[in-house]
Every structure is written in structure tokens, then in C-alpha cells.
C-alpha positions as a printed Julia matrix, in Angstrom:
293×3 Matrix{Float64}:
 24.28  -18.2   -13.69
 24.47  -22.16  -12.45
 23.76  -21.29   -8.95
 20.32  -20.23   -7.13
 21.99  -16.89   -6.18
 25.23  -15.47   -7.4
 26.3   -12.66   -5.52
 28.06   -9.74   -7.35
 31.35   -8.58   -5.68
 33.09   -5.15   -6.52
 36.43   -6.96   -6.58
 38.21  -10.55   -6.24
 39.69   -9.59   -3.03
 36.2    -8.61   -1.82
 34.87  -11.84   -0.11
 35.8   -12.78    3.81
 36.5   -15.76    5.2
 32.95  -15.77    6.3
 31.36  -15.35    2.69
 32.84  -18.57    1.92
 29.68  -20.33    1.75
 28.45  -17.57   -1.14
 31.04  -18.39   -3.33
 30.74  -22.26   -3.75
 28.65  -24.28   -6.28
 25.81  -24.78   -4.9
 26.15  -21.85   -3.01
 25.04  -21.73    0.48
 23.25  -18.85    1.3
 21.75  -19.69    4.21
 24.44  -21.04    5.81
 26.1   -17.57    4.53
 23.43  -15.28    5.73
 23.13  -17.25    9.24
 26.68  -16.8    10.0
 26.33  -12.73    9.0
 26.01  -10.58   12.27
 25.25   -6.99   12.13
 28.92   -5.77   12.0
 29.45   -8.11    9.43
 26.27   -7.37    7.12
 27.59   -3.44    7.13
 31.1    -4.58    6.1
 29.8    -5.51    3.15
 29.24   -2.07    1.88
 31.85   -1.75   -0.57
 32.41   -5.34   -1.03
 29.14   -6.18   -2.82
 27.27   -4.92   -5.19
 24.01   -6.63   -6.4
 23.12  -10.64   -7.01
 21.93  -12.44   -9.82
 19.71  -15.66  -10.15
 19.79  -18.94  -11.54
 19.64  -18.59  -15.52
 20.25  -15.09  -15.27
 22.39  -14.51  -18.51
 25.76  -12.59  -17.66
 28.69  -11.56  -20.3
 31.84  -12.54  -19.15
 34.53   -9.11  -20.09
 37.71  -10.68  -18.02
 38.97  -14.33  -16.48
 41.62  -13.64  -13.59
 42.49  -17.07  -11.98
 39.31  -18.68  -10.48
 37.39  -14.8   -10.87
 34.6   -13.65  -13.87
 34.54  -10.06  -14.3
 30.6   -10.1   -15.92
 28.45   -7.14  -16.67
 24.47   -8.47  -16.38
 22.39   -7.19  -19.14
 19.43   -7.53  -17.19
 20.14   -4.85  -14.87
 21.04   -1.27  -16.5
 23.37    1.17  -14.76
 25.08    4.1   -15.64
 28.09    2.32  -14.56
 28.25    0.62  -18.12
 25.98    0.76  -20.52
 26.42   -3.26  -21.76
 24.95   -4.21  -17.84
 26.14   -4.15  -14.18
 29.72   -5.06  -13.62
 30.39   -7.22  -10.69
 32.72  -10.12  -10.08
 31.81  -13.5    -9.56
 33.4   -17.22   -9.19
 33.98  -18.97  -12.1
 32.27  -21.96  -10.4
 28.88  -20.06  -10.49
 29.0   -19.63  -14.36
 27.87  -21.92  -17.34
 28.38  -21.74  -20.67
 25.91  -24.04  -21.23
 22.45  -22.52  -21.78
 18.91  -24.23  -20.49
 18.64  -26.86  -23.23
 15.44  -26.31  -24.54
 13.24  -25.48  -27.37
 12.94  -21.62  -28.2
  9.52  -22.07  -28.13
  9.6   -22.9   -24.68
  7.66  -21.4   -22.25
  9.05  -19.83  -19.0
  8.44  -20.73  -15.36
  8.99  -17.83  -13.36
  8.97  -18.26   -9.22
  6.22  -15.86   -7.5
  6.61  -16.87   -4.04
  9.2   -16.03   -1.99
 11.65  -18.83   -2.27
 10.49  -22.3    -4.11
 12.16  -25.55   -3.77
 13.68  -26.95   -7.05
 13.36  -31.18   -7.03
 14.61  -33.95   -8.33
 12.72  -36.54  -10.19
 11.38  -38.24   -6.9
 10.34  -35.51   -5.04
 13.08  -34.65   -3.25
 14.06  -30.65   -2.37
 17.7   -29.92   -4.14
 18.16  -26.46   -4.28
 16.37  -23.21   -2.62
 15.63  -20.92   -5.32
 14.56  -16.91   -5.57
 11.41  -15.22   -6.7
 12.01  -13.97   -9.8
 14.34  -17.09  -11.54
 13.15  -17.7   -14.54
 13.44  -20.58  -16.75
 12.11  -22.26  -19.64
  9.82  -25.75  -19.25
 10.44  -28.93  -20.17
  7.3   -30.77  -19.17
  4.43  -31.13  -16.47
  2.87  -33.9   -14.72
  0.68  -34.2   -11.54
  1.26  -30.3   -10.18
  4.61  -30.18  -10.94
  6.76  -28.84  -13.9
  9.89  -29.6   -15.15
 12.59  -27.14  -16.14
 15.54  -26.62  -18.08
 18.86  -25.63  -16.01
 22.02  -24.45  -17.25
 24.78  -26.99  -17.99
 22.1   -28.85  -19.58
 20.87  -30.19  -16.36
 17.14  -30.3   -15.13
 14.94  -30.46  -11.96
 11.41  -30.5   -11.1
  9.2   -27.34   -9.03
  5.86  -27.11   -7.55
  3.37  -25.49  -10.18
  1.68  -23.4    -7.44
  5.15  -21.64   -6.79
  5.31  -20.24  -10.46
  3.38  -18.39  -13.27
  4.08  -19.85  -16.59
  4.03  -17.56  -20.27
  5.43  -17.19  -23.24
  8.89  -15.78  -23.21
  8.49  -11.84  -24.45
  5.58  -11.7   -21.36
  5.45  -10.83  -17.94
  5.13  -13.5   -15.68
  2.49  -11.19  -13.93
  0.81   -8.34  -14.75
  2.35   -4.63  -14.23
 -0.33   -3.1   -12.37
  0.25   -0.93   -9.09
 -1.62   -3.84   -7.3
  0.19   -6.47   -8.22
  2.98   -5.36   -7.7
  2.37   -4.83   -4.47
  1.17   -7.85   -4.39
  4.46   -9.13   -5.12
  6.56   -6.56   -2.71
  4.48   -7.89    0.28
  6.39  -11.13   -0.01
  9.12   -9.16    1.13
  8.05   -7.76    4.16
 10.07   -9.45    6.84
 12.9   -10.86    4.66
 16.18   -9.54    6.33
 17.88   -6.39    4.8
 21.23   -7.57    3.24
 23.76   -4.65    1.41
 23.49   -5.51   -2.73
 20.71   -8.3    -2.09
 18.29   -8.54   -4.8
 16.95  -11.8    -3.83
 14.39  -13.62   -1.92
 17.11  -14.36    0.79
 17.76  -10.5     1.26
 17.14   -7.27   -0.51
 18.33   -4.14   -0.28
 15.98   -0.97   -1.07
 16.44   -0.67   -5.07
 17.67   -4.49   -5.04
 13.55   -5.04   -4.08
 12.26   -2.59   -6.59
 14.03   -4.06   -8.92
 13.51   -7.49   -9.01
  9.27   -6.9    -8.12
  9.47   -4.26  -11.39
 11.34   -7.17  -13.97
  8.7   -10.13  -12.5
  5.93   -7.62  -13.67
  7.69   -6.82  -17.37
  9.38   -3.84  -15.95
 12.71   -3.35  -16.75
 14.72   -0.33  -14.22
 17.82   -0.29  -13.29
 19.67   -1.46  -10.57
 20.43    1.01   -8.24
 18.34    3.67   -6.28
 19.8     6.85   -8.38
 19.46    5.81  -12.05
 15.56    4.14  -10.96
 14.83    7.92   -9.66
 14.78    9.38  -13.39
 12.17    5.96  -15.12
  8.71    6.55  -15.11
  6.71    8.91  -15.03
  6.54   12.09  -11.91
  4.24   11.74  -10.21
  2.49   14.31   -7.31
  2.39   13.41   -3.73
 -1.68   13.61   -3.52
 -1.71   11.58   -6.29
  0.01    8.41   -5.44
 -1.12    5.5    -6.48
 -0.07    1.66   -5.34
  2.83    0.83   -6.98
  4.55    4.16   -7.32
  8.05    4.54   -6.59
  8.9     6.9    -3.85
 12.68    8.15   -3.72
 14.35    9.78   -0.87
 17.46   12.17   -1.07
 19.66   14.12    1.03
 22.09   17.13   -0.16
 20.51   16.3    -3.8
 21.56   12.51   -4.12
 19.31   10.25   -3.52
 19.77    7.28   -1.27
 16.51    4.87   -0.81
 13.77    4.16   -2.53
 10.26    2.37   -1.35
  6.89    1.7    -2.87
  3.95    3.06   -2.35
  1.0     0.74   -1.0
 -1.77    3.47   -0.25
 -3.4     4.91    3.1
  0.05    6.67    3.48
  2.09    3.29    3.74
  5.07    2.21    1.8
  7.33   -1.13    1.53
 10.64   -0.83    2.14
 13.74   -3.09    2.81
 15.37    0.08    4.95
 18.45   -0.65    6.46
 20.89   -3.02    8.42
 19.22   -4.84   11.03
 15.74   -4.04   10.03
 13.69   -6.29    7.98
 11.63   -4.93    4.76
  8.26   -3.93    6.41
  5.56   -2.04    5.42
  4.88    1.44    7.24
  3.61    4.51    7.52
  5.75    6.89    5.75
  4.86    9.64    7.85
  6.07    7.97   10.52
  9.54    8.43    9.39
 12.7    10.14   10.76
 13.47   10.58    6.97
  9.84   10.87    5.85
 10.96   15.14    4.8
 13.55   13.66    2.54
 11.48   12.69    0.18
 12.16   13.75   -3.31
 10.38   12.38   -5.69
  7.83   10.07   -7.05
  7.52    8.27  -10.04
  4.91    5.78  -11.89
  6.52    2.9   -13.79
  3.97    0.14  -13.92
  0.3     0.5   -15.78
């Protein structure tokens, strides 16, 4: 992808006039999530589907006019084996990969959000925990990095862990990651988010699990059945707690200890951390598994 955050729609005719500012080059998804009341954010259940990050590798299956159809390799589903299918603006996509060496190591953002720079300093782009891309060069705290389209910019070393390609960018411990979910906790629930702008439930577990070498897949469902079970008074932090109703299930937190998870719950309410007996839905729990170490 050659935007911070692409957002995955389920069809071309998906986007509002109000998601304009999503679909542009640089997207704007501030100015997108700003404009976004609460009716709004719920009618885009059914219209989107997940996000994806800048450098995030997609396959492209379709063109229609100024519309990809893409599946993203990087996040399994059910839906199709290759990746997930979504559909995104051919003005977010480049054919051009990060020019640089294969040696390369990667940069991957660990704080929230970090500013990408130019040359002098200056902030040009707000990108996600979790983008990840391959480094050019370092000088005086910062490091530069390869962008697709061949282009480059400069971030603040502090905002990133750097390592070899084939290796986390941190460590897949229970701690750490939630470590890294804790960066969450006040971010804005937004339907198919799975960014540091906005997450949805699995769209948080997901992207914490693949900057800790996890790889699960996209949705709630499908992440129930990775890992390992795991028995209520034997949670550890980490863990993956999955709620159902009637047999499907429909969220998904992570455990923290003390009887706490994180969650990114629902429209309107920010990912927090709570008590899970606290709950209205805290009998719906279904199952938990262990995927980290």
C-alpha cells in the first residue's frame, strides 16, 4: 500500500460522501474519522471490512475503473485462502516496491502513531503502529526508510524497533504484548479498523499478535480456533479471550491479569482496559486461547 492507512471496503459502491477523505492519496484519516459521528461509524458495518498499512503487500485479483479488488496475504481468513479480499482505490496502490537492499533491515512503528519526515525535519505523513519497512540509513536519532514508489522519508528512532526481516519487531511474550495493547486503550472504536487511528476488537488482536511475530487471522471467528485452549483459572497475560452468543462468536479481548482484559468493544466506546467481570456480556465467554510464548 502507498498510503499510511488503506481502508478495505466490501464493495466499490461502499464509500459515502463522507469517507471521501479515506479514499485519497495521502489519505486523510483524521479529517475522515473527525467528520464520523456515531450514526455514521455504525453505517459502516457492511461497508468496511479491515485496513491495511503503508508497505503492506496486497495482490491485486480485479481492476474495475478507478477500484482494486486485492486479497492481503498478511491477514488469513476463511473467506479466501490467498488473503482478505477487500476493495481499495487504485490511488492507494504501488507497484513499486521499497527500493532497497534485501538485506535490509526493517523499522517497525511501536508507538501508537509516529510521524514520517522529510529530510529537514519536517512531519509529512501520520503513520500506524505496526508499518513496517525496510532502512535506508541513520543519522543523529533518526532513520531513514524505504517507501513504495521508490520514494523515502525520515522517522524518529525512539518510535520504532529495528531487526532483521524473518524477526519480530518485539518479542511474543504475554507481557509484551500487553505491553503493546495498552497503547490502545483510549483510541476510538472504528467498524474494520486495524490501525492506530481505530480498531475494532479482532482488528487490535491482530495487528498487537503480527508486531510480536504472530501471525492470526483477521477476524474474531477464525482467531477463536489458533493457539492453544486454555482454562479460565489459568489465564495468563496475553491470552485471547473470545466471547459468543447462540455458538458464534462475536468479540474477542486480551487478557491483562487481576481479572482485567483490553478491549476495543463497541461504537462509541474507546478500547479500555476493564474488569471482565464487570461485564453485561462477561457469561458469554467461550473460550480462551494462548498464542504468544
Amino acid at each position: 500500500m502507498a498510503v499510511t492507512v488503506a481502508t478495505g471496503w466490501r464493495s466499490p459502491e461502499s464509500p459515502r460522501a463522507v469517507d471521501a477523505p479515506a479514499l485519497e492519496n495521502p489519505a486523510r484519516v483524521r479529517d475522515w474519522l473527525a467528520a464520523l459521528t456515531t450514526d455514521l461509524q455504525a453505517g459502516l458495518i457492511g461497508r468496511v471490512d479491515t485496513q491495511m498499512l503503508l508497505g503492506d503487500r496486497v495482490t491485486v485479483l480485479e481492476l474495475r475503473g478507478a477500484w482494486a479488488h486485492v486479497v492481503v496475504p498478511d491477514q488469513p481468513t476463511p473467506l479466501d485462502g490467498r488473503g482478505y479480499p477487500a476493495w481499495v482505490p487504485v490511488a492507494q496502490l504501488s507497484a513499486v516496491a521499497p527500493r532497497a537492499p534485501s538485506t535490509a533491515p526493517i523499522a517497525t512503528i511501536v508507538t501508537l502513531t509516529a510521524w514520517l519526515e522529510d529530510a529537514g525535519g519536517t512531519g509529512v505523513a501520520e503513520a500506524s503502529f505496526g508499518t513496517r519497512l525496510p532502512v535506508l540509513s541513520d543519522a543523529n536519532g533518526r532513520l531513514e526508510l524505504a517507501l513504495p514508489s521508490g520514494r523515502t522519508a525520515w522517522v524518529k528512532a525512539a518510535a520504532v524497533a529495528v531487526g532483521p526481516s524473518d524477526a519480530p519487531a518485539l518479542p511474543a511474550t504475554g507481557a509484551s504484548m500487553v505491553d503493546s495493547a495498552r497503547l490502545a486503550v483510549g483510541v476510538r472504536y472504528l467498524w474494520g479498523g486495524t490501525s492506530g487511528f481505530g480498531f475494532d476488537c479482532s482488528g487490535l488482536v491482530h495487528l498487537v499478535a503480527r508486531v510480536h511475530g504472530i501471525v492470526l487471522p483477521r477476524d474474531a471467528g477464525p482467531q477463536s480456533l489458533v493457539g492453544t485452549v486454555v482454562a479460565a483459572a489459568n489465564r495468563q497475560p496475553g491470552d485471547l479471550v473470545f466471547f459468543a452468543r447462540d455458538g458464534a462468536v462475536h468479540h474477542v479481548a486480551m487478557w491483562v491479569g487481576d481479572g482485567s482484559i483490553i478491549e476495543a468493544p463497541d461504537i462509541g466506546v474507546p478500547a479500555r482496559e476493564v474488569t471482565l467481570a464487570d461485564l453485561p456480556y462477561a457469561g458469554e465467554v467461550s473460550v480462551t486461547r494462548r498464542v504468544g510464548g
